[in-house]
N, C-alpha and C positions, 0 to 999 in steps of 0.2 A: 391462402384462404383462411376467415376467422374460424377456428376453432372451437365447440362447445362440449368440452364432456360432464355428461349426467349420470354421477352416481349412486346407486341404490345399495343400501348398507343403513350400518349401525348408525344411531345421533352424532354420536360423538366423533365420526371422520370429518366433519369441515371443521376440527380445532386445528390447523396444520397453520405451523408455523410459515409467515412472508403471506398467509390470504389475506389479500386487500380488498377493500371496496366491498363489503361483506355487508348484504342485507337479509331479509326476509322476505317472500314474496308467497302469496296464494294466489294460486291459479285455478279456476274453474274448469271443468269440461264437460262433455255432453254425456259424460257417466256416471259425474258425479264427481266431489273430491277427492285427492289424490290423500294419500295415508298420513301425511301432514303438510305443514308449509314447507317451502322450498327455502335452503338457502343457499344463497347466490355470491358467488368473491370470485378476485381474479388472482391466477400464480402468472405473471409474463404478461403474456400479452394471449392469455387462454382462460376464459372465462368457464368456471366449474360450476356446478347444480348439484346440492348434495339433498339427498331425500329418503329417510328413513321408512325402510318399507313396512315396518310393524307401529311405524307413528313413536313421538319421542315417549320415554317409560314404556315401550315394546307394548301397548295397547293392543295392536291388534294380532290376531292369531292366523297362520298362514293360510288357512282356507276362508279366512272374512274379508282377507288384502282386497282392495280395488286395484290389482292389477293391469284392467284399463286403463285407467283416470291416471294413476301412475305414470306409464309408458307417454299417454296423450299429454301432461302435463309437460314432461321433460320436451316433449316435443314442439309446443308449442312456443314454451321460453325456450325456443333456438336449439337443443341438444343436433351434434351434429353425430354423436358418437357415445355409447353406452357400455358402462362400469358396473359389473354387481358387484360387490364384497360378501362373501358369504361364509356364515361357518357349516362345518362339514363334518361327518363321521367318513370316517376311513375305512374301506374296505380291505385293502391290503396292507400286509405287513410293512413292507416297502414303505408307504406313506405313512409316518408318524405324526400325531399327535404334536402341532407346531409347525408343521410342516406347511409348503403352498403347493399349491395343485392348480394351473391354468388351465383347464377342461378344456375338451374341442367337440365332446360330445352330449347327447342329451337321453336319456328313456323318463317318459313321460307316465307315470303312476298314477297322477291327481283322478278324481272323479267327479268337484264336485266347483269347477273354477270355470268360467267365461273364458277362453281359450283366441277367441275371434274379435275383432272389429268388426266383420263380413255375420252376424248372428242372424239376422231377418232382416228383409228386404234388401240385401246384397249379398251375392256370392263370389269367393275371390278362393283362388289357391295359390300361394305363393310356396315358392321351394323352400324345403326345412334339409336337406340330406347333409349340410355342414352349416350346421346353424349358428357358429361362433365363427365371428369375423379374425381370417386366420393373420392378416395385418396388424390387426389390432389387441389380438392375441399373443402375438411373437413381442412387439414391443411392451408389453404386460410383463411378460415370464422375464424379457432384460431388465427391467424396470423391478419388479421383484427380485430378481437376482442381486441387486446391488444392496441388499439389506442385512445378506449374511446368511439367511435363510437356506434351508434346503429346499429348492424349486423344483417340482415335477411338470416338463413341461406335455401336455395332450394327457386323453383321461376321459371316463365316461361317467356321468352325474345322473344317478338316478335318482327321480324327485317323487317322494311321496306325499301321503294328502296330509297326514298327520291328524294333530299336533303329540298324538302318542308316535313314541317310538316304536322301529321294527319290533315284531315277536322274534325269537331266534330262530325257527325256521323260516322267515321273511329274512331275514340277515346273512342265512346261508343260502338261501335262493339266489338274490342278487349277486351275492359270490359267484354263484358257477357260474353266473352271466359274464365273470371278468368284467364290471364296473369296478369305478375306480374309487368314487365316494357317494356321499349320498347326503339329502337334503331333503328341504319343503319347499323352498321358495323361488327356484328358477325356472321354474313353468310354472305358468305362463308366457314370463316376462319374456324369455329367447321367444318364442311366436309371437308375440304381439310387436318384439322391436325388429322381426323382421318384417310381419308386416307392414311396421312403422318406416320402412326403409334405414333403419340406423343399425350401423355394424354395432354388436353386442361380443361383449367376453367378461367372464367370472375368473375372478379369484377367490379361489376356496381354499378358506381358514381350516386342516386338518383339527379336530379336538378330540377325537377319541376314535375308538375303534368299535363305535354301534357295539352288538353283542357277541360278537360271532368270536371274538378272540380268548382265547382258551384261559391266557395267562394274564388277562387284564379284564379290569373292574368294567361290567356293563356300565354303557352311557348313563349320564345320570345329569339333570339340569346343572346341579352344583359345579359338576366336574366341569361343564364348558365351559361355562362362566368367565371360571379361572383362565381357563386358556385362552378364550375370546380377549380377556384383558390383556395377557400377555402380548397377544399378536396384533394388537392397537396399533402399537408404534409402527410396528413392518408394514401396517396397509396406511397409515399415513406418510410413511417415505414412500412406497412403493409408489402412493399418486403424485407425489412432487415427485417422484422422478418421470414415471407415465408421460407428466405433462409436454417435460421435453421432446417426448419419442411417438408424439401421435401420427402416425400415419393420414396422408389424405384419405379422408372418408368416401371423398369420390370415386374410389379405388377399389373400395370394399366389394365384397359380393353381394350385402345389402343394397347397394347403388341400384335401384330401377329394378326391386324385389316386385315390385304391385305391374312392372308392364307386362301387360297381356297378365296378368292372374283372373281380372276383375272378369268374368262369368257373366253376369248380371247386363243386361241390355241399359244404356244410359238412358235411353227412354222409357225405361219400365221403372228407373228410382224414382221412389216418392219424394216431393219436395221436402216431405221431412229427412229423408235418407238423405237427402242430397247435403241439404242440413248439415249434419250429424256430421257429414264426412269430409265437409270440407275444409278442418284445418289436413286433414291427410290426401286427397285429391280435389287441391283446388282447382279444379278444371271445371268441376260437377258443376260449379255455381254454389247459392246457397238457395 
């Protein structure tokens, strides 16, 4: 089976050396543009989608993401399987600063982000209780393991609305929750690709220890930065290696996430819902 993985990260991950056939492409969809153009090359015979979710020069800020438009882009140019790269604060001592973290879980803080495909005029519920495709997760954490790296593999990613950092009793909160690191940017994206039916997993770039550490510098833009550069290299081997080790998507637990979710009577969608929805249930019609 061909292959598609669509990654969401930094600009600068589809500089990996051996990508061929390497273009640019925008994609339209029915929410609007996705956070920039796509671009598209091949490692093998596995066609990658790389797509910068803050848009190139990190333009956008994590609660103005399109989200949607994002997820539906990847989807439309074929993604058969989803990649975040993400950088991260560390909550525990355990995970340093440099460190990877393959997450397998998610707590959802946002307040102020489109969340659904299903918003008005359809209602759908699809299961969220292991929202990282654990297939495609396992082949992730080997695939970062060959870098040299310290890999933690499982972990709970608490995402906030941002774009301020935790306060330090926000910081010690999430602590006694036992999360494992924390962010802004992957909620959404895990609900929306599963309702997109496509297995999703993050790799999170550990850069600092938010504020809660006693003996280290609260987070500060600067400091990530730094580390975000460092750990360039380890997320561009880690996807030429990924590429080798993709698990059949068919396999996933995202596989046939939308049967029986959809709620909505087929004959009560509006032409336009039907519309809207059908690069994701072509069945609807248009």
């Amino acid at each position: 089976m061909s292959r598609v993985l669509g990654i969401l990260g930094g600009s600068g991950l589809y500089e990996i050396e051996g990508l061929e056939d390497v273009e640019t492409v925008r994609q339209t969809t029915p929410y609007g543009d996705p956070s920039d153009a796509i671009v598209r090359g091949r490692l093998g015979t596995t066609t990658l989608l790389f797509l910068p979710r803050h848009g190139k020069g990190h333009r956008t800020p994590p609660s103005a993401i399109n989200y949607r438009a994002n997820i539906c882009a990847l989807k439309m140019l074929g993604a058969t399987q989803l990649l975040s790269v993400s950088a991260v604060g560390s909550m525990k001592e355990e995970i340093r600063p440099g460190d990877l973290v393959v997450v397998d879980q998610f707590i959802d803080l946002t307040k102020r982000r489109v969340s659904t495909f299903f918003d008005e005029g359809a209602v759908a519920h699809v299961s969220m209780a292991d929202p990282v495709c654990p297939g495609l997760a396992s082949a992730l954490a080997q695939a970062a393991e060959t870098t040299g790296a310290r890999v933690h593999r499982g972990g709970t990613y608490v995402c906030i609305e941002g774009p301020q950092f935790s306060t330090r009793a926000e910081s010690l909160l999430y602590r006694s929750w036992g999360v494992s690191v924390i962010g802004m940017t992957n909620m959404p994206e895990a609900k929306l690709a599963r309702e997109a039916e496509l297995p999703y997993a993050t790799l999170a770039l550990a850069t600092d220890y938010d504020c809660w550490h006693e003996s280290e510098d609260d987070v500060t833009a600067e400091a990530i930065v730094a580390v975000v550069k460092a750990n360039v290299a380890r997320a561009k081997k880690t996807i030429r290696e990924l590429v080798s080790r993709l698990p059949d998507p068919s396999e996933s637990i995202a596989k046939g996430a939308l049967r029986n979710a959809l709620m909505t009577s087929r004959a009560a969608l509006s032409a336009e819902k039907r519309a809207e929805l059908s690069w994701l249930l072509p069945d609807l019609g248009g």
